[in-house]
C-alpha positions as a Markdown table, in Angstrom:
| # | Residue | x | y | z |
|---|---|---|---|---|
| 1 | Unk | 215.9 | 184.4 | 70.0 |
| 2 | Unk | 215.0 | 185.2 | 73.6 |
| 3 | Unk | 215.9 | 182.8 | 76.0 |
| 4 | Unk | 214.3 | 182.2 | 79.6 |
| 5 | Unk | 214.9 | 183.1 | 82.3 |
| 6 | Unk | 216.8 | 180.8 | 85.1 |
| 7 | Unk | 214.7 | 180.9 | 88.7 |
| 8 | Unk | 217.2 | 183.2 | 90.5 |
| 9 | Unk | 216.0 | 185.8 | 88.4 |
| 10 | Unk | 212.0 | 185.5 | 88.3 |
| 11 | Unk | 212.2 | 186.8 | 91.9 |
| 12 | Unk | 211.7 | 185.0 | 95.3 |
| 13 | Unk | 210.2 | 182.0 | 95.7 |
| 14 | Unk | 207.2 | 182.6 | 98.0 |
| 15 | Unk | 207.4 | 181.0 | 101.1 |
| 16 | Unk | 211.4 | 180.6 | 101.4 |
| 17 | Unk | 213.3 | 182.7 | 103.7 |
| 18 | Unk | 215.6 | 185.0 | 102.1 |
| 19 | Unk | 219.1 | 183.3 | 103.3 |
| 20 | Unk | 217.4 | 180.1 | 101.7 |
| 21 | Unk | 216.0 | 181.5 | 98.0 |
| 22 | Unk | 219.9 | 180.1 | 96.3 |
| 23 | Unk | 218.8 | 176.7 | 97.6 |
| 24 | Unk | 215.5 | 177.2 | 95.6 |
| 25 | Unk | 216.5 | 178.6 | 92.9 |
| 26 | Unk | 219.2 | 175.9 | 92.3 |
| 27 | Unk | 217.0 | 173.2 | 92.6 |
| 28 | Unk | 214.0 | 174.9 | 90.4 |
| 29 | Unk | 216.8 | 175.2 | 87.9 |
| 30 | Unk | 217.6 | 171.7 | 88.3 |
| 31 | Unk | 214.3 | 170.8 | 87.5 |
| 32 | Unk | 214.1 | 172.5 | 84.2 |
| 33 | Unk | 217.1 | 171.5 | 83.0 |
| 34 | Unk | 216.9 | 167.6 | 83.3 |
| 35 | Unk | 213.3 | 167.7 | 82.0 |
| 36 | Unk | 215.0 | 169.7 | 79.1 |
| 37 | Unk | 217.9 | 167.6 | 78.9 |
| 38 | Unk | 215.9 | 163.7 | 78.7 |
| 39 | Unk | 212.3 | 164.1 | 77.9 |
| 40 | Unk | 213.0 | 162.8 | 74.3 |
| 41 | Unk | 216.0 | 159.9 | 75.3 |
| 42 | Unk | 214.8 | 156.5 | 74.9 |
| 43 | Unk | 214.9 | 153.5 | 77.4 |
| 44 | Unk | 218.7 | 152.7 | 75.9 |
| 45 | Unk | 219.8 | 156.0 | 75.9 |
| 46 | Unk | 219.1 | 156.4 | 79.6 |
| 47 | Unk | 220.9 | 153.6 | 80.3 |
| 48 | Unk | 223.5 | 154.0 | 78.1 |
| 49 | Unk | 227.3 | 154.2 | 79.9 |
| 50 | Unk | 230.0 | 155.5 | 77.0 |
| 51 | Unk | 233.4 | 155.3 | 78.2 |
| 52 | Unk | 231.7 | 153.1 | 80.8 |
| 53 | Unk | 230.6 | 156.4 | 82.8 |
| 54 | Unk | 227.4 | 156.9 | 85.0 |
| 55 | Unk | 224.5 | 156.6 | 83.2 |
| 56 | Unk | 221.7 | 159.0 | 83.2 |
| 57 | Unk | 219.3 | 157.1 | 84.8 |
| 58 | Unk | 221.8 | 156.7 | 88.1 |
| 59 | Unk | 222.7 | 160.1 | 88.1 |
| 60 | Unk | 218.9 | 161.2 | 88.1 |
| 61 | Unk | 217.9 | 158.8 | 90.5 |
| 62 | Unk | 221.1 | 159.4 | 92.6 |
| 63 | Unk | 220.0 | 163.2 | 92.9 |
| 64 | Unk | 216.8 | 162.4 | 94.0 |
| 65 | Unk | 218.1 | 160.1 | 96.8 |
| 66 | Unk | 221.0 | 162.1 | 97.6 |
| 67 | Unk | 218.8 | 165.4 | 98.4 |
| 68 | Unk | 216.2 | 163.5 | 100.2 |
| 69 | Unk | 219.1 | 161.9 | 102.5 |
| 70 | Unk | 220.8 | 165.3 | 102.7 |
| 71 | Unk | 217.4 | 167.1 | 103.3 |
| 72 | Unk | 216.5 | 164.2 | 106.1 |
| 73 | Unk | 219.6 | 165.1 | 108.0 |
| 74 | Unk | 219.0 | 168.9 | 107.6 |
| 75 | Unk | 215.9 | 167.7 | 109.4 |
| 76 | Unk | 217.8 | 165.9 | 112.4 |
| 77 | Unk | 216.3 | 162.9 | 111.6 |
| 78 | Unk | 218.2 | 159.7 | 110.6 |
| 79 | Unk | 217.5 | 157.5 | 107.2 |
| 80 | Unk | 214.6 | 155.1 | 107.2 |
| 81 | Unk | 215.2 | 151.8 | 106.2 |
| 82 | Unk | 213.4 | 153.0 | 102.4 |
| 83 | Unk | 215.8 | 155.3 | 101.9 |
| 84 | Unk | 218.8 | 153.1 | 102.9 |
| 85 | Unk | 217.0 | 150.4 | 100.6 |
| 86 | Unk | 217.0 | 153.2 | 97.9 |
| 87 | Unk | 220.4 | 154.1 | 98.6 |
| 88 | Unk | 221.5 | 150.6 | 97.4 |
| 89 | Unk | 219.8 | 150.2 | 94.4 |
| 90 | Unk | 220.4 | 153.6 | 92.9 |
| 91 | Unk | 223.4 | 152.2 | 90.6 |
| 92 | Unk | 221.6 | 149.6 | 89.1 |
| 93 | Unk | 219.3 | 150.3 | 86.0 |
| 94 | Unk | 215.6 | 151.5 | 87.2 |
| 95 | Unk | 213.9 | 150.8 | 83.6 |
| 96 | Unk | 212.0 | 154.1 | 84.0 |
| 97 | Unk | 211.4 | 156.0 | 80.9 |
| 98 | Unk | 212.4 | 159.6 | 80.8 |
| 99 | Unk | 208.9 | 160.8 | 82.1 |
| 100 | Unk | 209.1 | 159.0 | 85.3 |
| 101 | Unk | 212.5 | 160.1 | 85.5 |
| 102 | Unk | 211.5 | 163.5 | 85.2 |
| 103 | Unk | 208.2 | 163.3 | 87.6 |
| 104 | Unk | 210.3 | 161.5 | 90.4 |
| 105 | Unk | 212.5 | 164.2 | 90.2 |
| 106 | Unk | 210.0 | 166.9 | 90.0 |
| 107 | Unk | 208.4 | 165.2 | 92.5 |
| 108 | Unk | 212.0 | 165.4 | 94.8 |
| 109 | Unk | 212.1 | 169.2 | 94.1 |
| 110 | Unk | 208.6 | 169.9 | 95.3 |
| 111 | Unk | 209.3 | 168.0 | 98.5 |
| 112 | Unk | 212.2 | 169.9 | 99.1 |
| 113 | Unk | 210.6 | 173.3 | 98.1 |
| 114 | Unk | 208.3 | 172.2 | 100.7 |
| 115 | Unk | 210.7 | 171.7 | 103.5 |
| 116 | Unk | 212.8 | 175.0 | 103.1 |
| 117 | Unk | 208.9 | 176.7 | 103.3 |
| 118 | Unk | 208.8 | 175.0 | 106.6 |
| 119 | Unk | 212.8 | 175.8 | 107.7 |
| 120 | Unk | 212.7 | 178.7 | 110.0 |
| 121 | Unk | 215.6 | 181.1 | 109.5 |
| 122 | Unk | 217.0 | 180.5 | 113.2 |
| 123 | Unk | 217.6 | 177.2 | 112.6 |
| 124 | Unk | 220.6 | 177.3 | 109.5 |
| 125 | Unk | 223.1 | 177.3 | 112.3 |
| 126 | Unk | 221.7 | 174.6 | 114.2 |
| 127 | Unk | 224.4 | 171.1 | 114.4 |
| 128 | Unk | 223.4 | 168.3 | 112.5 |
| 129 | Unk | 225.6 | 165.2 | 112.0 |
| 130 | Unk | 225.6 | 163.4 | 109.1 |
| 131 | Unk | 225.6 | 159.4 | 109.1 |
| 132 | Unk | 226.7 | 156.7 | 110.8 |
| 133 | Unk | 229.9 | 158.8 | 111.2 |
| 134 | Unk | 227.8 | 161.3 | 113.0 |
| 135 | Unk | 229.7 | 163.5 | 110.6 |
| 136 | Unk | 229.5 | 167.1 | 111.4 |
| 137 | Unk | 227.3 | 170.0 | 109.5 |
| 138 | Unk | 224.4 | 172.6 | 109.9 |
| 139 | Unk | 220.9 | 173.3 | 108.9 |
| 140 | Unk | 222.1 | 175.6 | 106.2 |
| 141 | Unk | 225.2 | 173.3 | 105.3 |
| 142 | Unk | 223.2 | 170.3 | 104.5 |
| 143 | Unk | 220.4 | 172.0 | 102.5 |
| 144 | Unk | 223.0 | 174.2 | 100.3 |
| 145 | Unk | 224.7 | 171.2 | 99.8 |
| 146 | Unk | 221.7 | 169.0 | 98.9 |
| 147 | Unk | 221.5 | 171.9 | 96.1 |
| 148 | Unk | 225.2 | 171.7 | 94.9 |
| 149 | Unk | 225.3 | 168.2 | 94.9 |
| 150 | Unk | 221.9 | 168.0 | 92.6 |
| 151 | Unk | 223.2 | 170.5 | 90.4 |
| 152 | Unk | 226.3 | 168.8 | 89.9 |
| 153 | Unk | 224.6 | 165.6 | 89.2 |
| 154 | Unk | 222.4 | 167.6 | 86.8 |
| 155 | Unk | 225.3 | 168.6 | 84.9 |
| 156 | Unk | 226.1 | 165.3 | 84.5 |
| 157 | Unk | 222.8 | 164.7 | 83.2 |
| 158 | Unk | 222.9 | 167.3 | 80.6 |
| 159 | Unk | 226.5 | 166.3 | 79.3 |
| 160 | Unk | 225.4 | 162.9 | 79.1 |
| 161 | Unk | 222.4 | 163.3 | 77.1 |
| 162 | Unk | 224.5 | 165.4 | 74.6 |
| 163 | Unk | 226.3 | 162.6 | 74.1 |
| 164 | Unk | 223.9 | 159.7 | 73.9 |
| 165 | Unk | 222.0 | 161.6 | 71.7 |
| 166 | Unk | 225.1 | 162.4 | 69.4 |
């Protein structure tokens, strides 16, 4: 059985700069995996919390807000008061079934996609801060780890469907 390929091997991404195709690539792969992993959970699986863990509806919706945040910064700009708002009600239960889950979050990756297009290469060094902190980063720190954290929150996803649907 042949399997598909992941998006770091179906070439470039047209539009991203080189030093930036990872960050694609880890995102697209993102993409495809929590569509595979929930677009068949029901409403109580999504929401379901074994072992009192994260369920799968915070840890998709947390990804989405994380990597706009982290994108928003990578951008030098600070959080609007919507994504602050979001930011606070990412741990309570949306009610979204899996195919809003899964459009938001497509919806996330495109807009991202979208903004490494537009990231010119001389930029990764540039400072950024992070926060109210004023924490500090880069360009190219921020955006690889809006992909890191996603994937890791994707993981999550994945593990977590296995076992809701178990």
């Amino acid at each position: 059985m042949a399997t598909k390929p992941e998006a770091w091997q179906t070439g470039p991404v047209p539009g991203v700069t080189p030093l930036l195709q990872p960050v694609a690539h880890a995102l697209m792969n993102c993409a495809e995996q929590i569509e595979d992993a929930i677009r068949s959970l029901t409403p109580a699986q999504l929401a379901a919390r074994p072992a009192n863990a994260a369920s799968i509806d915070f840890h998709v919706r947390h990804a989405i807000g994380s990597l706009d945040r982290l994108f928003t910064y990578a951008r030098g700009e600070p959080l609007s008061d919507s994504q602050r708002e979001y930011l606070s009600s990412e741990k309570a239960l949306s009610g979204l079934t899996s195919r809003e889950l899964i459009d938001l979050f497509n919806a996330a990756v495109d807009q991202a996609l979208s903004q490494l297009r537009a990231t010119d290469a001389s930029s990764l060094t540039d400072a950024r801060t992070i926060g109210r902190a004023q924490l500090p980063s880069t360009v190219i720190g921020l955006l690889f780890h809006g992909a890191e954290h996603t994937a890791r929150h994707t993981g999550q996803v994945v593990t977590m469907s296995k076992i809701v649907s178990a």
